[in-house]
C-alpha positions as CSV (number, residue, x, y, z in Angstrom):
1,X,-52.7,-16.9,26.7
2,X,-55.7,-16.9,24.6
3,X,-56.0,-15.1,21.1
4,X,-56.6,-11.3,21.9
5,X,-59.4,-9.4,19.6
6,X,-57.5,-7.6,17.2
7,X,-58.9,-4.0,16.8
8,X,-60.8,-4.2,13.6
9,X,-62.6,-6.8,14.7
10,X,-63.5,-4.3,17.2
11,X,-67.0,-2.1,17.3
12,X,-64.8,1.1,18.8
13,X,-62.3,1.2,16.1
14,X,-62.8,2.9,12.7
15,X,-63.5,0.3,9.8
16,X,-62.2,1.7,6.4
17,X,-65.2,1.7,3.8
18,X,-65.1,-1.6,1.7
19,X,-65.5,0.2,-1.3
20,X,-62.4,2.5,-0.6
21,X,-59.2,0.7,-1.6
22,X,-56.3,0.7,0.7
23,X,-52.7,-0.1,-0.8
24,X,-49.3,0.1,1.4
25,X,-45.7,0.1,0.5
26,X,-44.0,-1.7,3.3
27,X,-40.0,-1.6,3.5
28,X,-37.6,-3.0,5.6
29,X,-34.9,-0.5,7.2
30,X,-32.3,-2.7,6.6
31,X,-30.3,-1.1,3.8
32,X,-30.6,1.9,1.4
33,X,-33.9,2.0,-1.0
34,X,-32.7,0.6,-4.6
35,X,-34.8,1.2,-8.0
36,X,-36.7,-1.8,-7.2
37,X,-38.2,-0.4,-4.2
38,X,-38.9,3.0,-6.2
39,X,-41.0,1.1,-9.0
40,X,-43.0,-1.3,-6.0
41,X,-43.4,2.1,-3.9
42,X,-44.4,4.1,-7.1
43,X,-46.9,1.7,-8.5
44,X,-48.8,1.3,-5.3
45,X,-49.1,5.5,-4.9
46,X,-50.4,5.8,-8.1
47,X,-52.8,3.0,-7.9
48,X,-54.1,4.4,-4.8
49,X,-54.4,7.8,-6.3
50,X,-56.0,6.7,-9.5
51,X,-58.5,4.4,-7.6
52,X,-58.9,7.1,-5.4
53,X,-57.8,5.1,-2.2
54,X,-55.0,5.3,0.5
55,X,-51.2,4.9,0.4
56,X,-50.2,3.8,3.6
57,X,-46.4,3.2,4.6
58,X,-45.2,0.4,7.1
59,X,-41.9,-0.1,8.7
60,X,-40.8,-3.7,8.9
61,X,-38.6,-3.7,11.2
62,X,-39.1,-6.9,13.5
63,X,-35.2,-8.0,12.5
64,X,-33.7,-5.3,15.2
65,X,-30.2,-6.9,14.2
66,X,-30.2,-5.5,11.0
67,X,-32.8,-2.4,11.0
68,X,-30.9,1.3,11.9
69,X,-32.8,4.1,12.4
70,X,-30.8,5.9,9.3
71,X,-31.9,3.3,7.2
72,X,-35.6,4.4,8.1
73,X,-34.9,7.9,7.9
74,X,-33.6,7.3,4.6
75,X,-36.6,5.9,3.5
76,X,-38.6,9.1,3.8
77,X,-36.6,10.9,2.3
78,X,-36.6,9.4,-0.6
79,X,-39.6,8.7,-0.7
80,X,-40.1,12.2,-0.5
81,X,-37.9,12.9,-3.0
82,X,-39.8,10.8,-5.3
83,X,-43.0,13.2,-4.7
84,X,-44.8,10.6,-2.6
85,X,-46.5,11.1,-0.1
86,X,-48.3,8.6,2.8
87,X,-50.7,9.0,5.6
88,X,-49.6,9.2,9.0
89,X,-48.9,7.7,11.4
90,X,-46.7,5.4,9.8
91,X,-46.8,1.5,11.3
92,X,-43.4,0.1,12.6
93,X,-43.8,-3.5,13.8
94,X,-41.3,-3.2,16.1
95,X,-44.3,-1.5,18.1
96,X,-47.0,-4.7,17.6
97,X,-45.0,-7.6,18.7
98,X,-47.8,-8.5,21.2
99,X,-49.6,-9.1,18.2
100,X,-47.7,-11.5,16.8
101,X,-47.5,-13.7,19.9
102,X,-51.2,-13.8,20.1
103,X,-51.2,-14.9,16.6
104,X,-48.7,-17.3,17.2
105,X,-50.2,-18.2,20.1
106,X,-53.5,-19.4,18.3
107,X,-51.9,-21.5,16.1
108,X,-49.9,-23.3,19.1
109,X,-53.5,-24.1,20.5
110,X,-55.0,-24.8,17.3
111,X,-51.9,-27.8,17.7
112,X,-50.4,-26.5,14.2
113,X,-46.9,-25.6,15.7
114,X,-43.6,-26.5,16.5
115,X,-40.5,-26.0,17.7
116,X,-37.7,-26.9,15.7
117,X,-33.9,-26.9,17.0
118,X,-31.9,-28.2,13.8
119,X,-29.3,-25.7,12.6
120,X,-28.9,-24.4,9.0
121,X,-25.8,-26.6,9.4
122,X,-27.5,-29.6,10.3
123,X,-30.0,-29.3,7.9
124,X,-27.2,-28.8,5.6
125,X,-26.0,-32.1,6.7
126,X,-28.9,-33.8,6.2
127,X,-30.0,-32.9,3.0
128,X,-26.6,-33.8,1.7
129,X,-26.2,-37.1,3.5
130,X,-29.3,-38.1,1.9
131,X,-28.5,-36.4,-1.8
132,X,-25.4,-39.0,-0.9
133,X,-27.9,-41.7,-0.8
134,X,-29.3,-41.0,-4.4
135,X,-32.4,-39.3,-2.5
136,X,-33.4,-36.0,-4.1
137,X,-34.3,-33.5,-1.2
138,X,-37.6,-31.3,-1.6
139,X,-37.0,-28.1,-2.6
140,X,-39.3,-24.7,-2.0
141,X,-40.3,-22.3,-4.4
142,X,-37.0,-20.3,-3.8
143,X,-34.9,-23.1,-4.2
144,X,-34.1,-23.4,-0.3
145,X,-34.1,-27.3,1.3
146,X,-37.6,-27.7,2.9
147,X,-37.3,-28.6,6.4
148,X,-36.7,-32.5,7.4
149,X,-39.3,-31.7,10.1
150,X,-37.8,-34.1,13.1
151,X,-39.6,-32.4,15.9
152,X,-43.0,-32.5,14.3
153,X,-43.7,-36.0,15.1
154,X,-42.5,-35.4,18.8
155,X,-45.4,-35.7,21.6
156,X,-46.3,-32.5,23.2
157,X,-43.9,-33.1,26.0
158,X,-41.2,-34.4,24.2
159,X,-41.4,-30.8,22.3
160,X,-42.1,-28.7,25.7
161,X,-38.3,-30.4,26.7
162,X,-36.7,-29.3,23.5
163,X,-37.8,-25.8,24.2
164,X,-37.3,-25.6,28.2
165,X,-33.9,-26.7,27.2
166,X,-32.7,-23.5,26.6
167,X,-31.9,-24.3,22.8
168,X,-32.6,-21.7,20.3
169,X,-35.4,-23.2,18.7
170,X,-38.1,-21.9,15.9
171,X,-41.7,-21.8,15.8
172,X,-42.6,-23.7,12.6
173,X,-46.4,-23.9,10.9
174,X,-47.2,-27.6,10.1
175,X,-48.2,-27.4,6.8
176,X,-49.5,-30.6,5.8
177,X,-51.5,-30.4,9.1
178,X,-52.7,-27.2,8.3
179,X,-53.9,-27.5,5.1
180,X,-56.0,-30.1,6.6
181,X,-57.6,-27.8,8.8
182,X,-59.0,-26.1,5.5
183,X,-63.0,-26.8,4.4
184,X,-61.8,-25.6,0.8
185,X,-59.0,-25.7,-1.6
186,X,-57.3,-22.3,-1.6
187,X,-57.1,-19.7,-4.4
188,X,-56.2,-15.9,-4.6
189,X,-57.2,-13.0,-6.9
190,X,-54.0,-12.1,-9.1
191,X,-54.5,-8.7,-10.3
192,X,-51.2,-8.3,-11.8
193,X,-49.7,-11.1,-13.0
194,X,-47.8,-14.3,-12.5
195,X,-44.3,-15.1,-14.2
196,X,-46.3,-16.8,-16.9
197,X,-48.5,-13.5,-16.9
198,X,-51.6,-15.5,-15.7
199,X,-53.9,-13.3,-13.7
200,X,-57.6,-14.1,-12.2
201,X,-58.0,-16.7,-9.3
202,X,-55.1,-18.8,-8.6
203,X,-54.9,-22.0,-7.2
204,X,-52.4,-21.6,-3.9
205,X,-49.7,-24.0,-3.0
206,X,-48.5,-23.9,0.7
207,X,-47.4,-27.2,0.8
208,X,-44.8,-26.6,-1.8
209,X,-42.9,-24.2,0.9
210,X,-42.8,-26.9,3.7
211,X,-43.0,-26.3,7.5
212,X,-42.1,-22.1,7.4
213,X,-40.8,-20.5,10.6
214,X,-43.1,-18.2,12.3
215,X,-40.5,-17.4,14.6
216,X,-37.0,-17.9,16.3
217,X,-35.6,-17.1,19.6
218,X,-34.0,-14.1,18.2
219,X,-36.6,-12.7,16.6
220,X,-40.8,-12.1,17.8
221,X,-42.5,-12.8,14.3
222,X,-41.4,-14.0,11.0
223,X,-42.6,-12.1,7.7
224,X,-45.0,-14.4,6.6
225,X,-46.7,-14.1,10.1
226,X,-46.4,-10.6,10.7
227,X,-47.2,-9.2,6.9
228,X,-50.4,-11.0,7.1
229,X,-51.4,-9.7,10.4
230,X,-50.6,-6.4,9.4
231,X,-52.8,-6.5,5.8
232,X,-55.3,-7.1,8.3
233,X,-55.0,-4.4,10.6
234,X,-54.2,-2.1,8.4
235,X,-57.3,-2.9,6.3
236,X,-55.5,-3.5,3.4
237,X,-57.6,-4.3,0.2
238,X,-55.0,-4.6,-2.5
239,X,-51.0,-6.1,-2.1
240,X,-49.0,-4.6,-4.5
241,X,-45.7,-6.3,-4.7
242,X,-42.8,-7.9,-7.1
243,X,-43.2,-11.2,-8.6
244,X,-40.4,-12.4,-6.2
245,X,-43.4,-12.7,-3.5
246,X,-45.8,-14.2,-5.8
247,X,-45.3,-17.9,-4.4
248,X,-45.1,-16.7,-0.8
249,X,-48.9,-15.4,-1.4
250,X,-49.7,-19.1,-1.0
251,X,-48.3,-19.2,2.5
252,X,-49.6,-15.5,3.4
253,X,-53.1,-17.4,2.1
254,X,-53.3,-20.2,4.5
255,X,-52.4,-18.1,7.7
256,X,-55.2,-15.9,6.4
257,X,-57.9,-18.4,6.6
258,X,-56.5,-20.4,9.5
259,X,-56.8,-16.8,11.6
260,X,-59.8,-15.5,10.3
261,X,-58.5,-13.0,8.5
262,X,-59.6,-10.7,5.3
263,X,-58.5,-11.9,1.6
264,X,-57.1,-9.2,-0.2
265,X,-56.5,-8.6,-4.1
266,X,-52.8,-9.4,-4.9
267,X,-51.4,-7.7,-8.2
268,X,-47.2,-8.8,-8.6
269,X,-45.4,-6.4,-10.7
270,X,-42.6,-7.4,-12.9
271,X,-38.8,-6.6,-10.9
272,X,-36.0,-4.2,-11.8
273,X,-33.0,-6.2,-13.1
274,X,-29.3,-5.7,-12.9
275,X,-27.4,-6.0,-15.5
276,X,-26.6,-9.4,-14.8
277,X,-30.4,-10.1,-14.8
278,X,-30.6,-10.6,-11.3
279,X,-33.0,-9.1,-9.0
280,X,-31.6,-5.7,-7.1
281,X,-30.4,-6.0,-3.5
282,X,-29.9,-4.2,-0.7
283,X,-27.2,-6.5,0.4
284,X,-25.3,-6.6,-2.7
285,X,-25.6,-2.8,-2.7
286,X,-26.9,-2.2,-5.9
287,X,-28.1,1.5,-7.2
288,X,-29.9,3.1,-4.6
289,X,-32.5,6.1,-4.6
290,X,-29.9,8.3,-2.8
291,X,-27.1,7.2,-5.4
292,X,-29.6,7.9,-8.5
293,X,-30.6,11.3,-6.6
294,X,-26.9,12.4,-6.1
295,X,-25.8,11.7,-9.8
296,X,-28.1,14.3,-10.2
297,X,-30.7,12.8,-11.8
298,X,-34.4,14.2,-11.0
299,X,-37.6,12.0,-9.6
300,X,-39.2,12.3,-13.0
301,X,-35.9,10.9,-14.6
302,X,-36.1,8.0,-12.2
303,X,-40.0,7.4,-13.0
304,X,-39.5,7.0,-16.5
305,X,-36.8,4.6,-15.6
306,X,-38.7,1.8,-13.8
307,X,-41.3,2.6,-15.2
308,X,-39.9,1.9,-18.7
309,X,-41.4,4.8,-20.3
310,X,-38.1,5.7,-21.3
């Protein structure tokens, strides 16, 4: 399979005007909405309305294990609620997957992918054998184990038998290899700021993350893969997201110059805390939209909230 055009990269589609800023909100319907989604959601409709751009809205819901339809419907209502409105239609990724193979499938032919079998309990094993050893394991940006990376030495055939094997495998981006692909260092435009509250063009750091997964056998696309597709498609000009995603923008960086695609302006808005000074979760189930809105509190009450104007 070779890498299909994607549409705008098209003459027959509409191009959005370059000077006419384009700014989504992009949940996943995998849980209820909490505050922190309201203040991400709410800072990217008003920038869009004081810029005098467009708020779009995209569903995210490649992980079908997780993502309920009530979940989604949920989403629009409060959004709704909030007094937000989007254009329509609204993109669900679940509808794109082709997509994301063809992108995948570029990067297998541009030889900068892998499949990788080790469990999470195998790499569990590994990184403490070694930890054993006195050998401190690399870490990502999250704190998660990088990937030991077995299969990337394999030869291609060697790899082709891992995955005709019929083990669940992943797709994994060689980074290292990768980043030598590039004719430039690479940098993005930080509109908002970082944890240290740096803003202006930052140098990006993809091989501090490791080999990432692309995709598994249980699910078409990863987030990395498919957000940057998306930004793309979508015509996105500005990312407005929390400072939880400002290291990922390195990744999101190098897929967008090893596919060819646009360079928006990132701006990473500070999170909503607990009271434990944790981010909020949807899996820990902390204060939700729908929660706030049946205590009886009103959108403007929840506004002033995240938006500390109270």
């Amino acid at each position: 399979m070779t890498f299909m055009p994607l549409p705008w990269q098209s003459s027959t589609m509409p191009v959005p005007s370059p000077t006419q800023p384009v700014f989504r909100f992009a949940p996943s319907p995998n849980g209820l909405l909490h505050l922190g989604h309201a203040l991400s959601a709410i800072i990217n409709h008003d920038m869009a309305a004081a810029m005098g751009g467009r708020f779009l809205l995209r569903i995210e819901d490649i992980d079908r294990a997780r993502c309920r339809p009530e979940f989604e419907a949920a989403i629009f209502e409060d959004l709704a609620w909030l007094g937000l409105s989007w254009e329509q239609p609204v993109r669900r990724q679940s509808d794109h997957l082709g997509l994301y193979a063809a992108a995948l499938e570029r990067l297998r032919e541009m030889g900068l992918v892998y499949p990788s079998v080790m469990s999470r309990g195998e790499i569990k094993a590994a990184v403490a054998a070694a930890e054993a050893r006195g050998q401190a394991w690399p870490r990502d940006p999250d704190g998660t184990p990088r990937y030991p990376g077995r299969e990337r030495d394999l030869s291609a055939s060697e790899q082709a038998a891992l995955v005709a094997g019929g083990r669940p495998h992943a797709w994994r981006l060689d980074v290292a290899k990768a980043v030598g692909h590039l004719a430039a260092p690479l940098a993005w435009c930080e509109a908002g700021a970082d944890p240290a509250g740096e803003t202006g063009l930052i140098a990006a750091d993809p091989a501090a993350w490791g080999d990432v997964i692309l995709s598994r056998s249980d699910a078409p696309s990863s987030y990395h893969l498919s957000v940057v597709v998306d930004d793309a498609l979508q015509g996105i000009t500005h990312v407005v997201r929390g400072r939880d995603l400002y290291h990922a923008t390195s990744i999101h960086r190098l897929l967008q110059q090893l596919l060819d695609l646009p360079e928006p302006v990132y701006h990473h808005h500070r999170l909503v805390l607990g009271a434990d000074g944790r981010k909020l979760s949807k899996s820990n189930g902390d204060t939700g939209i729908a929660a706030f809105r049946a205590a009886g509190r009103s959108p403007s009450d929840l506004r002033a909230l995240v938006l500390g104007t109270t």
